[in-house]
Jmol script that loads the backbone (N, CA, C; Angstrom):
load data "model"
ATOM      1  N   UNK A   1       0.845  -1.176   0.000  1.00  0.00           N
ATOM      2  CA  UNK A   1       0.000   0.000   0.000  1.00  0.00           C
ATOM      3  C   UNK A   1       0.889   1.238   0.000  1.00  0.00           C
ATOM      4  N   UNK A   2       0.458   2.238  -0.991  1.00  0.00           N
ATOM      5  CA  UNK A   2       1.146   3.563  -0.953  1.00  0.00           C
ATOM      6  C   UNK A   2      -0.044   4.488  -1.376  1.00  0.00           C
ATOM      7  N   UNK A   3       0.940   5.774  -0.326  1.00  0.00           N
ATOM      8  CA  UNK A   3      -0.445   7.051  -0.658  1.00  0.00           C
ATOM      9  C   UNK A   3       0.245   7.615  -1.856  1.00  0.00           C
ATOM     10  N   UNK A   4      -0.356   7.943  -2.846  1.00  0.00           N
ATOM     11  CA  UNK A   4      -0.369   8.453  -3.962  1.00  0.00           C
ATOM     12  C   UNK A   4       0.596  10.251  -3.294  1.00  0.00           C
ATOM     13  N   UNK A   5       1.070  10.618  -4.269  1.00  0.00           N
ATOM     14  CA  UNK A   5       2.225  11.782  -3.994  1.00  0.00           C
ATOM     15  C   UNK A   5       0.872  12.936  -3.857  1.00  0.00           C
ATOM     16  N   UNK A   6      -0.315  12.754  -4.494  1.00  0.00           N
ATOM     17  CA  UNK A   6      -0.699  13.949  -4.367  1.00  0.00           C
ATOM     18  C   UNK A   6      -1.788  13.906  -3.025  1.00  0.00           C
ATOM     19  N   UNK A   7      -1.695  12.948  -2.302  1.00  0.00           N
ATOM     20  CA  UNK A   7      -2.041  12.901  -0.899  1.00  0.00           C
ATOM     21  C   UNK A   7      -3.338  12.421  -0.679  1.00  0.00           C
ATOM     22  N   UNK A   8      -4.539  12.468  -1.840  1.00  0.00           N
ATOM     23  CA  UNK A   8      -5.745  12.232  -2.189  1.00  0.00           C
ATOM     24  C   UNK A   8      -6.224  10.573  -2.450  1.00  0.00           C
ATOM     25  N   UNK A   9      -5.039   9.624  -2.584  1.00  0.00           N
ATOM     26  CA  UNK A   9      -5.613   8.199  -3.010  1.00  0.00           C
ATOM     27  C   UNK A   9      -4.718   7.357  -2.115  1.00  0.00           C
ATOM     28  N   UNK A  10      -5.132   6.147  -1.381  1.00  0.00           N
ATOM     29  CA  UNK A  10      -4.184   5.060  -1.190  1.00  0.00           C
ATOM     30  C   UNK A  10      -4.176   3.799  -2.226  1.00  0.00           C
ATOM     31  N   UNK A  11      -3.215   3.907  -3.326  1.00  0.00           N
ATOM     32  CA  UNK A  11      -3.064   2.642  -3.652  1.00  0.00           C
ATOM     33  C   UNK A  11      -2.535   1.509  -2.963  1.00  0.00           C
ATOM     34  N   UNK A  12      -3.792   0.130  -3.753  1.00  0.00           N
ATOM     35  CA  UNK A  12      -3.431  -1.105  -2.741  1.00  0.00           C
ATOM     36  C   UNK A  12      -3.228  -2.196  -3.945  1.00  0.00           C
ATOM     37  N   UNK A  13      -2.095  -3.072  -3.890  1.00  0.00           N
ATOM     38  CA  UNK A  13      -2.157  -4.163  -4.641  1.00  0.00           C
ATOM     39  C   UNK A  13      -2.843  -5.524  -4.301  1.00  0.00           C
ATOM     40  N   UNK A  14      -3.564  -6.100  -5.014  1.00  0.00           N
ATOM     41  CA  UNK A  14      -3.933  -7.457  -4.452  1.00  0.00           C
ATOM     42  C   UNK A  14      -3.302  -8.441  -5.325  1.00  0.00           C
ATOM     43  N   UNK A  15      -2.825 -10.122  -4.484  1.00  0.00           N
ATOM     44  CA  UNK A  15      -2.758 -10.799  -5.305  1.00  0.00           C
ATOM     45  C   UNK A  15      -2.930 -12.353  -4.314  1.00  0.00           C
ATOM     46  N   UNK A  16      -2.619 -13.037  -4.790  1.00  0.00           N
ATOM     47  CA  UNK A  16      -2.845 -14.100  -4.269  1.00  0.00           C
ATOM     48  C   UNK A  16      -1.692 -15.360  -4.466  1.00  0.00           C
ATOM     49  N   UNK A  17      -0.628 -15.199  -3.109  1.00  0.00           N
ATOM     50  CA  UNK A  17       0.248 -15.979  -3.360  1.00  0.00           C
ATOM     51  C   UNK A  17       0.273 -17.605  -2.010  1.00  0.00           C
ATOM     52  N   UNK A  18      -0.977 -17.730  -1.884  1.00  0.00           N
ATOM     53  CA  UNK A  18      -1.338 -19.097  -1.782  1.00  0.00           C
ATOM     54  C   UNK A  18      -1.188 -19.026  -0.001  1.00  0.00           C
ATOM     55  N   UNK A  19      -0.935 -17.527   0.827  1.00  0.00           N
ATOM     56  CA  UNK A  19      -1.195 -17.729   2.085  1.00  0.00           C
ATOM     57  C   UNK A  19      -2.098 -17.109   2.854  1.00  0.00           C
ATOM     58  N   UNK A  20      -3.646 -16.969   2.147  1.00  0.00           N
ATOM     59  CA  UNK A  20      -4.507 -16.577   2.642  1.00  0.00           C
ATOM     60  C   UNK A  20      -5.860 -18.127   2.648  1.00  0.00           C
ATOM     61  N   UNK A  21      -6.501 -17.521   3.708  1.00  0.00           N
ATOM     62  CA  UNK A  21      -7.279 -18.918   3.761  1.00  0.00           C
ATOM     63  C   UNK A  21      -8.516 -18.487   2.823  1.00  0.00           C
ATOM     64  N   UNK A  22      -8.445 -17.412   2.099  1.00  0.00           N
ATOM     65  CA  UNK A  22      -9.868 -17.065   1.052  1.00  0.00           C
ATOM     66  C   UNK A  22      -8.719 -17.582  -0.344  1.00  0.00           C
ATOM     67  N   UNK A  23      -8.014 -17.902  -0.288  1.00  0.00           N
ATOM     68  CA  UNK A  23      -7.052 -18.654  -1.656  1.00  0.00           C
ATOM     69  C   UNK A  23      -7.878 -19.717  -2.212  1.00  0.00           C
ATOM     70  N   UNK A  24      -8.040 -19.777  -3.842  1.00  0.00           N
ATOM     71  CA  UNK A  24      -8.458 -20.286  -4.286  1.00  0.00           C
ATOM     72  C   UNK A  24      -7.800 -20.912  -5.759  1.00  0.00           C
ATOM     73  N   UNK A  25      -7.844 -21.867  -6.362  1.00  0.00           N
ATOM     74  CA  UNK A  25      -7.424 -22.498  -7.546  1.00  0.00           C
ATOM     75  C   UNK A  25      -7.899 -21.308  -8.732  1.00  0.00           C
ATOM     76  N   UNK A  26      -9.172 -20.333  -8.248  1.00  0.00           N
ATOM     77  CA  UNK A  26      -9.382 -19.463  -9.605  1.00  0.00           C
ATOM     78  C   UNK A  26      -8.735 -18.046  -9.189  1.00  0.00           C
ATOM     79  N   UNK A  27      -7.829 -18.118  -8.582  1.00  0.00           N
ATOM     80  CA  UNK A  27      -7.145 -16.881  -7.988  1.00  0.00           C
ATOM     81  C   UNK A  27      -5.410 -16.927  -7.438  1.00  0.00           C
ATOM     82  N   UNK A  28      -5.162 -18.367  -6.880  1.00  0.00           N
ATOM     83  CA  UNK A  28      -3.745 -18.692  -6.639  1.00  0.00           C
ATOM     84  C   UNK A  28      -2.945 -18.411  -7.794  1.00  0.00           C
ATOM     85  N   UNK A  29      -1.666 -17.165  -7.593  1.00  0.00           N
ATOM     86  CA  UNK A  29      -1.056 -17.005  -8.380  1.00  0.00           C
ATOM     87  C   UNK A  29      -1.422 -16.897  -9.647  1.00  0.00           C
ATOM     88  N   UNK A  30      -2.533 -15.844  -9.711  1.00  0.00           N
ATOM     89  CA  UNK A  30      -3.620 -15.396 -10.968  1.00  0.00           C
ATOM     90  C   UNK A  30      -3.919 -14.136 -10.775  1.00  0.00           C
ATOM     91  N   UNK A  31      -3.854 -14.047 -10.123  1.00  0.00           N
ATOM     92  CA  UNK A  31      -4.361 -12.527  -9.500  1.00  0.00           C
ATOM     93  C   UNK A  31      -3.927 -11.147  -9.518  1.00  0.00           C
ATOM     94  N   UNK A  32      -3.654 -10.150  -9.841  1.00  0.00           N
ATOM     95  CA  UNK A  32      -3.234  -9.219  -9.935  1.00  0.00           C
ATOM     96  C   UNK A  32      -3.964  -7.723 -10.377  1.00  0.00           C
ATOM     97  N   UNK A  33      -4.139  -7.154  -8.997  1.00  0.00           N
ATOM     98  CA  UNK A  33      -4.671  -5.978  -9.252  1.00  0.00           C
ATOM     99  C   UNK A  33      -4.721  -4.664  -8.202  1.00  0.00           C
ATOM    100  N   UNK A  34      -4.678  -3.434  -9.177  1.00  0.00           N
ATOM    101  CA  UNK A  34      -4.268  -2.556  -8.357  1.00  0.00           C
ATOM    102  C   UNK A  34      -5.841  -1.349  -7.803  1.00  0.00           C
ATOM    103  N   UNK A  35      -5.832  -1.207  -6.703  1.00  0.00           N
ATOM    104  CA  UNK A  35      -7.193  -0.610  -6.149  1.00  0.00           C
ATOM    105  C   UNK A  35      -6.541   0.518  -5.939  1.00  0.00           C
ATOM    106  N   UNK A  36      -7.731   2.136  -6.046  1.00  0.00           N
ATOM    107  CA  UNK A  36      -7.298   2.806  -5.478  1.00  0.00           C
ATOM    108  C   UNK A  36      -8.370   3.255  -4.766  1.00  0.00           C
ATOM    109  N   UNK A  37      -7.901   3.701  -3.724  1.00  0.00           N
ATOM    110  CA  UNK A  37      -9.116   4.522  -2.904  1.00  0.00           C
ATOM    111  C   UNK A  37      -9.275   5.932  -2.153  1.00  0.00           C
ATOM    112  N   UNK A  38     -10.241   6.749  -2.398  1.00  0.00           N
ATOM    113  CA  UNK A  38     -10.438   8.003  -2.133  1.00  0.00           C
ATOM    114  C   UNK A  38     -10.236   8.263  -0.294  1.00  0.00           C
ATOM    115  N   UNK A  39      -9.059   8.539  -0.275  1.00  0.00           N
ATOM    116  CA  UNK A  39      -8.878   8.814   1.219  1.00  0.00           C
ATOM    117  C   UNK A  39      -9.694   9.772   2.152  1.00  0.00           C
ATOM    118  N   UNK A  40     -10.240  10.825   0.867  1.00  0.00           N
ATOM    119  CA  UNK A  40     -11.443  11.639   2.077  1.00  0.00           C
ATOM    120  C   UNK A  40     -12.423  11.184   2.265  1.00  0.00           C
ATOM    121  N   UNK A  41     -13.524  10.333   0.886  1.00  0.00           N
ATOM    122  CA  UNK A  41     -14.512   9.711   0.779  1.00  0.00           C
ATOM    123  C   UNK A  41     -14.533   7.817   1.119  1.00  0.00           C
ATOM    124  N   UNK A  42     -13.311   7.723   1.616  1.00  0.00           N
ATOM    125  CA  UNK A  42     -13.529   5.753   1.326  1.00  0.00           C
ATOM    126  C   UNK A  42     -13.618   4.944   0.298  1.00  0.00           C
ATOM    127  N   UNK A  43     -14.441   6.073  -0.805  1.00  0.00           N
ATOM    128  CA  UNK A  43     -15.176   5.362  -2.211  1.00  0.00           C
ATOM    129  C   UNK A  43     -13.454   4.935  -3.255  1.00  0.00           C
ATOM    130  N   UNK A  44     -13.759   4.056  -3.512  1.00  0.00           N
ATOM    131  CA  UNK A  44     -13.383   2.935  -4.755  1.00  0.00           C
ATOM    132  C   UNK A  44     -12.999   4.103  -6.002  1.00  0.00           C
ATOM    133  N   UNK A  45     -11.704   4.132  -6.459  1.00  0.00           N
ATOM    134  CA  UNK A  45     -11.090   5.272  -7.378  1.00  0.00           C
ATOM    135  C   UNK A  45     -11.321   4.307  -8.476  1.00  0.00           C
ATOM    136  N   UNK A  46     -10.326   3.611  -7.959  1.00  0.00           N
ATOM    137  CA  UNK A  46     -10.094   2.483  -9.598  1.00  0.00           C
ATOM    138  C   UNK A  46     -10.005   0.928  -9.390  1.00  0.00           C
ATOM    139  N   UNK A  47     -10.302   0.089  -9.637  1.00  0.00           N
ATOM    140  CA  UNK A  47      -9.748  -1.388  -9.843  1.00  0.00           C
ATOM    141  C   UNK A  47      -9.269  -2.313 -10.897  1.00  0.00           C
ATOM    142  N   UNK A  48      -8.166  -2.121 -11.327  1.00  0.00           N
ATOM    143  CA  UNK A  48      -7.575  -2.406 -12.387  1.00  0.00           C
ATOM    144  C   UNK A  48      -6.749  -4.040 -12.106  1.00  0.00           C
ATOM    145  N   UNK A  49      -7.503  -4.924 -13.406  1.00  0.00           N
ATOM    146  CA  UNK A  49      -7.070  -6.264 -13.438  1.00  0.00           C
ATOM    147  C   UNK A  49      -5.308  -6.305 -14.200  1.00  0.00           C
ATOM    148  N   UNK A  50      -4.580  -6.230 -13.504  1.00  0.00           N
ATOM    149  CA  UNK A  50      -2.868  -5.967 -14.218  1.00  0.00           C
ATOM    150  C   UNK A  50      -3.142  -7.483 -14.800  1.00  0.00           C
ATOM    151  N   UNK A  51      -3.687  -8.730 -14.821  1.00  0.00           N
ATOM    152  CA  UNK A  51      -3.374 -10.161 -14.518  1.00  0.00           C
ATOM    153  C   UNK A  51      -3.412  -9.932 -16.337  1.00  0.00           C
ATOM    154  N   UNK A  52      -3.972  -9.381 -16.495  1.00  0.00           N
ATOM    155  CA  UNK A  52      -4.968  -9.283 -18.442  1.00  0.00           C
ATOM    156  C   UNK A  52      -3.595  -8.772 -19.289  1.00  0.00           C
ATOM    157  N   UNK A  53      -2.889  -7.935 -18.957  1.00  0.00           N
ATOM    158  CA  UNK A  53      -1.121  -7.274 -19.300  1.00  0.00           C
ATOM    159  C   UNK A  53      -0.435  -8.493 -19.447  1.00  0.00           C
ATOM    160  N   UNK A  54      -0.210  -9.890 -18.791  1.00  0.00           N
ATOM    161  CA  UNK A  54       0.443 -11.374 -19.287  1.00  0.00           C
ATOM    162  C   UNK A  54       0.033 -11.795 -19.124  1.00  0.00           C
ATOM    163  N   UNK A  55       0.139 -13.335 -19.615  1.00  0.00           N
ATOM    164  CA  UNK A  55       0.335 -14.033 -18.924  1.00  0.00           C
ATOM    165  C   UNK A  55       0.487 -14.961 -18.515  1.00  0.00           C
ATOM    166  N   UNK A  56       0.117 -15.957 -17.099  1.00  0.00           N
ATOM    167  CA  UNK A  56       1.086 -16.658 -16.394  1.00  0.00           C
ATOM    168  C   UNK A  56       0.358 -16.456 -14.832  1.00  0.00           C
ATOM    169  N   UNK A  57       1.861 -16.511 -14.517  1.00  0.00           N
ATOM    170  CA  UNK A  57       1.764 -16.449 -12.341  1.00  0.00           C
ATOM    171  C   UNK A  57       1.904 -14.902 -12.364  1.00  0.00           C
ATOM    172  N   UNK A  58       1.094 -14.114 -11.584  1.00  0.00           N
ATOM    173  CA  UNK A  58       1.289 -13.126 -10.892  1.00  0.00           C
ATOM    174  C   UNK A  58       1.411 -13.279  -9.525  1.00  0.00           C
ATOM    175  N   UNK A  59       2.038 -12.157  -9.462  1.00  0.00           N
ATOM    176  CA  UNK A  59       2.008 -11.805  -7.283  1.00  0.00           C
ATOM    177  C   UNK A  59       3.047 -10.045  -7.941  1.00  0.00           C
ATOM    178  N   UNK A  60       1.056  -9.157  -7.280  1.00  0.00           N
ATOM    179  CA  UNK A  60       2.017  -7.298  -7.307  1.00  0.00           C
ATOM    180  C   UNK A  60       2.963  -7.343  -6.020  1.00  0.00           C
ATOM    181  N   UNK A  61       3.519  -6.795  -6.226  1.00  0.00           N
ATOM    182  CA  UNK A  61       4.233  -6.945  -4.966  1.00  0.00           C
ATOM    183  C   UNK A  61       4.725  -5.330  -4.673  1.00  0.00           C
ATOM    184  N   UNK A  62       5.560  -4.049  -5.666  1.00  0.00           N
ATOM    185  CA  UNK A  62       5.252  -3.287  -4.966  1.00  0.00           C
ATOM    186  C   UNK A  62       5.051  -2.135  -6.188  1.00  0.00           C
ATOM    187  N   UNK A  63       4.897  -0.261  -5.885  1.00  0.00           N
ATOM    188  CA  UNK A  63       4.401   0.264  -6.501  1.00  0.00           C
ATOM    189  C   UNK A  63       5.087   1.838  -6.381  1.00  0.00           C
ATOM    190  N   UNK A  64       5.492   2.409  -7.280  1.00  0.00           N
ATOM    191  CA  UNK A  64       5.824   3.505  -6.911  1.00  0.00           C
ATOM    192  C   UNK A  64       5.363   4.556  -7.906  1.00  0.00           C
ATOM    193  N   UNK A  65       5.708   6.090  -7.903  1.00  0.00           N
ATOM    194  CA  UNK A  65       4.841   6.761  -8.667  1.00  0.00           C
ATOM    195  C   UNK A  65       6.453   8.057  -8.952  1.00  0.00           C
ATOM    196  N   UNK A  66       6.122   8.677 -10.446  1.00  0.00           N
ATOM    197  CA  UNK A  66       6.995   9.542 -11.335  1.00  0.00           C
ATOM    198  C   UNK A  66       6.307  10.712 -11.046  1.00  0.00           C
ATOM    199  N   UNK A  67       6.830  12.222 -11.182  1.00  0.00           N
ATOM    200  CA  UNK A  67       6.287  13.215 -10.837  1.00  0.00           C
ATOM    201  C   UNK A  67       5.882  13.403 -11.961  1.00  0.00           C
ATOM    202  N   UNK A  68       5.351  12.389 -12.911  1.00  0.00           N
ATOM    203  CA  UNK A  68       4.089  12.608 -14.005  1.00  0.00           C
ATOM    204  C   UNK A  68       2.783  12.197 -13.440  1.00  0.00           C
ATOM    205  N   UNK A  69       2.918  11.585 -11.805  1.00  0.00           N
ATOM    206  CA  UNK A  69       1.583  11.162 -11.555  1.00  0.00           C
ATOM    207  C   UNK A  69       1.631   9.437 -12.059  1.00  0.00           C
ATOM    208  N   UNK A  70       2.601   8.860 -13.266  1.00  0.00           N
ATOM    209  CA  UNK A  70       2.063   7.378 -13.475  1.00  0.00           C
ATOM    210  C   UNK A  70       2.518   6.616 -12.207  1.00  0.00           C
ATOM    211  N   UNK A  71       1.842   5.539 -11.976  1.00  0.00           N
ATOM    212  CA  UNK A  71       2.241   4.303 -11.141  1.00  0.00           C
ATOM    213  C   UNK A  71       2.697   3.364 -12.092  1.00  0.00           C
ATOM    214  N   UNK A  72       4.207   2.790 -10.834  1.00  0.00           N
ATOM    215  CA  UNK A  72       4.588   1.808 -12.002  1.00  0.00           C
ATOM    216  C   UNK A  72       4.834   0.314 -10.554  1.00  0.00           C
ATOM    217  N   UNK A  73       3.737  -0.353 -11.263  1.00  0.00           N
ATOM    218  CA  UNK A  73       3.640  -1.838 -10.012  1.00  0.00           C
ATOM    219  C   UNK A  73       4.786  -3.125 -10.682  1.00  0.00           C
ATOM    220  N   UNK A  74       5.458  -3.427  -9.390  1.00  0.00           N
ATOM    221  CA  UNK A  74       6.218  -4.848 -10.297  1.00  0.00           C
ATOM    222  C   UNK A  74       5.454  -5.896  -9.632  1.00  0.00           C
ATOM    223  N   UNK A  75       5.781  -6.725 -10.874  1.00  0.00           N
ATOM    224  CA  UNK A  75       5.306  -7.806 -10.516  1.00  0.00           C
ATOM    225  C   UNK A  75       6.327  -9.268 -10.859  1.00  0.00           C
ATOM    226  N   UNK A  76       6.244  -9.478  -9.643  1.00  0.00           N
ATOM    227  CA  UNK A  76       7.593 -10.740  -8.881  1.00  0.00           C
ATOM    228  C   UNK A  76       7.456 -11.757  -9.889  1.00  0.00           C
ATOM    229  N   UNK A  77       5.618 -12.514  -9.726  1.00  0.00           N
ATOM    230  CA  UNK A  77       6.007 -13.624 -11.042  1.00  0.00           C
ATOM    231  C   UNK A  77       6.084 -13.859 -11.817  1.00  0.00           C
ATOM    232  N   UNK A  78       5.260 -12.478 -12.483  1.00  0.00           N
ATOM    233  CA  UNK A  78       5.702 -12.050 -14.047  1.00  0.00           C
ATOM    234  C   UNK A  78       7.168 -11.739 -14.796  1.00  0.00           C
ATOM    235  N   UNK A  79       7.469 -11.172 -13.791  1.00  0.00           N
ATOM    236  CA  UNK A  79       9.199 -10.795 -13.908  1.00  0.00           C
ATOM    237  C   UNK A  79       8.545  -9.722 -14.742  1.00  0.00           C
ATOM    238  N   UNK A  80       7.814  -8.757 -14.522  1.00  0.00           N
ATOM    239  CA  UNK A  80       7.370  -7.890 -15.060  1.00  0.00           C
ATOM    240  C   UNK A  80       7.198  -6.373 -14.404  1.00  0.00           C
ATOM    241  N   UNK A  81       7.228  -5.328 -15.030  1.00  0.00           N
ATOM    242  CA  UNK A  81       6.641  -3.812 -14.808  1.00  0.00           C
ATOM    243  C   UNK A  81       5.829  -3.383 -15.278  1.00  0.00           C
ATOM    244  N   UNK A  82       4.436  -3.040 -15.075  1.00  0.00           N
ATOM    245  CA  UNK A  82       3.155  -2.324 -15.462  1.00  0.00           C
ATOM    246  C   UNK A  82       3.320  -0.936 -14.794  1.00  0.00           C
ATOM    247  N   UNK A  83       2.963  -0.091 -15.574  1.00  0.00           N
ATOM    248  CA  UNK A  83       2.789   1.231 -15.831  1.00  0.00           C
ATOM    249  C   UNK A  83       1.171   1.781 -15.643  1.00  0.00           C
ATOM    250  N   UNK A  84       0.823   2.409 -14.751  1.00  0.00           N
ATOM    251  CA  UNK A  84      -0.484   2.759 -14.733  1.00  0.00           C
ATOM    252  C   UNK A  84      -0.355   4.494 -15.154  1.00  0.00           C
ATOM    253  N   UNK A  85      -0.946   4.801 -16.196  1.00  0.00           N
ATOM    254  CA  UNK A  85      -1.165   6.187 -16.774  1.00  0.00           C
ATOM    255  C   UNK A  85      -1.916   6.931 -15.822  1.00  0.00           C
ATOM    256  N   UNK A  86      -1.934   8.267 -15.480  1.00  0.00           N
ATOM    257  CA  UNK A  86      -2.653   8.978 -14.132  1.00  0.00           C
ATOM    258  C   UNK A  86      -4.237   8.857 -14.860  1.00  0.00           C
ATOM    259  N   UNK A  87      -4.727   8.491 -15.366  1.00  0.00           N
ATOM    260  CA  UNK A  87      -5.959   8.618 -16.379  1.00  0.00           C
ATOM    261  C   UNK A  87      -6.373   7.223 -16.369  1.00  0.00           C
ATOM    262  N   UNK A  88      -5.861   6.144 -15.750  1.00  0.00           N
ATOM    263  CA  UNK A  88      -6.380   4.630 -15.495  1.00  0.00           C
ATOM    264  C   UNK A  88      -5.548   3.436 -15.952  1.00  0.00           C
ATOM    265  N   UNK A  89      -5.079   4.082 -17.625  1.00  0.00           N
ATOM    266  CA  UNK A  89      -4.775   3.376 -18.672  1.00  0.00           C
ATOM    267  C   UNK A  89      -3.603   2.588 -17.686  1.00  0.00           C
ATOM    268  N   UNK A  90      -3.677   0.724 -18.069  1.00  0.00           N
ATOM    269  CA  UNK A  90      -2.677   0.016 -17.327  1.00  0.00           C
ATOM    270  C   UNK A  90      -1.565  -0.175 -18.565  1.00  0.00           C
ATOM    271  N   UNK A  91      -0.663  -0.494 -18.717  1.00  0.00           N
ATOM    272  CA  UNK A  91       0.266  -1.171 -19.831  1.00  0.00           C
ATOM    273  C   UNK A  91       1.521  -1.756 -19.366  1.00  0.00           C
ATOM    274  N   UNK A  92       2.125  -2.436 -20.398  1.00  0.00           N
ATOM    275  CA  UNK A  92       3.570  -3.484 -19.708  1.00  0.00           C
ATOM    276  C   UNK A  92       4.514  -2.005 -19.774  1.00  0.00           C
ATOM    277  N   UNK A  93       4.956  -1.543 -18.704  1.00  0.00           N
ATOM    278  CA  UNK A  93       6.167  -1.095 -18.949  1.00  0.00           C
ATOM    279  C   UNK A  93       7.573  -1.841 -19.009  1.00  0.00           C
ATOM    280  N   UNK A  94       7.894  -3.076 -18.614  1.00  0.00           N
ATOM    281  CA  UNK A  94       8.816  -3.311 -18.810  1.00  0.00           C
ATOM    282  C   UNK A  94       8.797  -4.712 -18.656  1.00  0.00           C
ATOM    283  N   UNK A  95       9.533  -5.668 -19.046  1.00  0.00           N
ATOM    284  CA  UNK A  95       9.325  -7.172 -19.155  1.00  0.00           C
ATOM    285  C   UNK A  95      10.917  -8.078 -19.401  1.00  0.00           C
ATOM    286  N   UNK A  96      12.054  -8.124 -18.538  1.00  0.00           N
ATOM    287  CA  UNK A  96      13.343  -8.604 -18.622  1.00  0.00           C
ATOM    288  C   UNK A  96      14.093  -9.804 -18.435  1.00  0.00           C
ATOM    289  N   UNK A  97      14.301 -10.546 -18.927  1.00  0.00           N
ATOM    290  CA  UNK A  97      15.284 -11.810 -18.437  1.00  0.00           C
ATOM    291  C   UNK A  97      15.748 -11.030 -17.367  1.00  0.00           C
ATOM    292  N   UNK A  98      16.572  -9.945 -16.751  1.00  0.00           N
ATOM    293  CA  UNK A  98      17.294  -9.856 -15.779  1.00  0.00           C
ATOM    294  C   UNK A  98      16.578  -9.630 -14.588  1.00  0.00           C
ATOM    295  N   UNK A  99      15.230  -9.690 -14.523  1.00  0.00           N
ATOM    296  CA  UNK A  99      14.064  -9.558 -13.294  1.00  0.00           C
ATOM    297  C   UNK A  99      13.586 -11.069 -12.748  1.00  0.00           C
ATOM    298  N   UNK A 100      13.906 -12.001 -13.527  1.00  0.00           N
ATOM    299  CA  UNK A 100      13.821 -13.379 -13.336  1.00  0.00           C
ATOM    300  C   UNK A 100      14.329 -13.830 -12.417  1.00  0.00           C
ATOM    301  N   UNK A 101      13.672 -14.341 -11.523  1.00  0.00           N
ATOM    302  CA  UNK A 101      14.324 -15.203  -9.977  1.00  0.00           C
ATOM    303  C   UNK A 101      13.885 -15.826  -9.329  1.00  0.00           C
ATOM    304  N   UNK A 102      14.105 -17.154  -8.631  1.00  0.00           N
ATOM    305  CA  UNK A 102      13.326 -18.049  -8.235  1.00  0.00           C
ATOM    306  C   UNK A 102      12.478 -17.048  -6.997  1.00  0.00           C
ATOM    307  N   UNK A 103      11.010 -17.647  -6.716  1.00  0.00           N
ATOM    308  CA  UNK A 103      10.193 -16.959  -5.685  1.00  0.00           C
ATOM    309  C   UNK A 103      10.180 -15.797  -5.803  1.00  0.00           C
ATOM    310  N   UNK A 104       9.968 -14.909  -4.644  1.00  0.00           N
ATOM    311  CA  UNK A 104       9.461 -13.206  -4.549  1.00  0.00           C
ATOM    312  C   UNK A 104      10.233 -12.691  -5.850  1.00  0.00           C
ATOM    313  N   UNK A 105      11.596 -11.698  -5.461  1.00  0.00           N
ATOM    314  CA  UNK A 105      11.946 -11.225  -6.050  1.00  0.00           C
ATOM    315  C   UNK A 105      12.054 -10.298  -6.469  1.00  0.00           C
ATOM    316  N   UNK A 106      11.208  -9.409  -7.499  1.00  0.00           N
ATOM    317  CA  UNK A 106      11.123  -8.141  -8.541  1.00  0.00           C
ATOM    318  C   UNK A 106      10.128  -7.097  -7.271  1.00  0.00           C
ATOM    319  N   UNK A 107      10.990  -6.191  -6.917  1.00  0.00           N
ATOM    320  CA  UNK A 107      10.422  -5.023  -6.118  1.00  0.00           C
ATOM    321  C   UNK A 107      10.702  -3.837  -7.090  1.00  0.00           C
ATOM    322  N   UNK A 108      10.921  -2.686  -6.828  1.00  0.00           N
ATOM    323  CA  UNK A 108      11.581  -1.474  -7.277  1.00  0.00           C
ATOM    324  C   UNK A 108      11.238  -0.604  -6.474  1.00  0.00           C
ATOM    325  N   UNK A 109      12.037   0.595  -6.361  1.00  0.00           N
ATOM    326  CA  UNK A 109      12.006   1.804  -6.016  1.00  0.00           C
ATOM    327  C   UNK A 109      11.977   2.519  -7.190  1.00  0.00           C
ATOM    328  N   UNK A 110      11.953   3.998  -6.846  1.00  0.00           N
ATOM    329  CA  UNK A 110      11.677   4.879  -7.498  1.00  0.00           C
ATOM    330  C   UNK A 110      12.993   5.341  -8.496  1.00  0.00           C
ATOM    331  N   UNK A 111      14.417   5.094  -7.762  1.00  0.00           N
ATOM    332  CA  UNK A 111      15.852   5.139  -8.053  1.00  0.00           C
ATOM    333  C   UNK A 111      16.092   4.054  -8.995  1.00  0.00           C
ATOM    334  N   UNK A 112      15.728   2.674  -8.399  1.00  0.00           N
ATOM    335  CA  UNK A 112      15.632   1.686  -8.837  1.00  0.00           C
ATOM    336  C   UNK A 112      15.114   1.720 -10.433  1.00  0.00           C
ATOM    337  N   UNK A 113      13.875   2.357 -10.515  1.00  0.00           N
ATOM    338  CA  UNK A 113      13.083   2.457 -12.099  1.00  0.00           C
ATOM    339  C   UNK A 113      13.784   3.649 -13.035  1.00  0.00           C
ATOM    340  N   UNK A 114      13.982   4.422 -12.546  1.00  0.00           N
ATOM    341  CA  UNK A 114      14.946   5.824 -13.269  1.00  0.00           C
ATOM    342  C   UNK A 114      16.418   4.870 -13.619  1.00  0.00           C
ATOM    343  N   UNK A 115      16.933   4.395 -12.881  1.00  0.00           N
ATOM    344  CA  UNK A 115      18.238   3.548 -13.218  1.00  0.00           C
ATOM    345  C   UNK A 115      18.232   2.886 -14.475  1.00  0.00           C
ATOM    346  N   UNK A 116      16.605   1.972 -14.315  1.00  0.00           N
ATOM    347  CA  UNK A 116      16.404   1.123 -16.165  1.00  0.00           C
ATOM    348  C   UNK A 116      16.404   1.977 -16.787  1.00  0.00           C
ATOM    349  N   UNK A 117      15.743   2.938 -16.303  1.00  0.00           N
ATOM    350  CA  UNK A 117      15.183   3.685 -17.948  1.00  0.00           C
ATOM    351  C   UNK A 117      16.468   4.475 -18.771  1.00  0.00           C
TER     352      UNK A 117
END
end "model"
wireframe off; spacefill off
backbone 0.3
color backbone group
């Protein structure tokens, strides 16, 4: 979970990496998606399925944001980076043999993502 830079949303990732007791065969390591929510109102910003961007095994794992406003979520079993546009739009930002690693894995920071690019 991270509060969005402009102080107004908490983004939350969900996924399902097989240690919750609501885990299921249509959700274990399938799952991937990013919520946001209106911190003054409670109400539901966005819910975006990242799982539809590859695929395979997901697990989001973490999320950071560019002073353009995009979010960019990695994702550990994808060995992948999705890019969320400040306007909803999800897309692969980045996809590497060198993010590949057995289990968890693929985090980033903000230093971390400026470094690839």
């Amino acid at each position: 979970m991270k509060i969005h830079p402009n102080g107004k949303s908490l983004y939350v990732l969900a996924g399902d990496v097989n240690y919750s007791r609501f885990t299921s065969q249509d959700t274990r390591k399938k799952m991937a998606r990013l919520i946001s929510i209106d911190l003054s109102s409670g109400r539901r910003n966005l819910d975006i399925d990242l799982s539809t961007l590859i695929s395979g095994k997901h697990f989001p794992n973490d999320v950071v944001f560019d002073q353009a406003g995009n979010a960019y979520i990695t994702d550990s079993y994808a060995h992948a980076i999705y890019k969320l546009a400040p306007d909803g739009t999800p897309s692969l930002f980045a996809k590497n043999k060198i993010f590949v690693t057995e289990g968890l894995g693929l985090m980033v920071s903000f230093t971390t993502l400026m470094d690839f690019c």
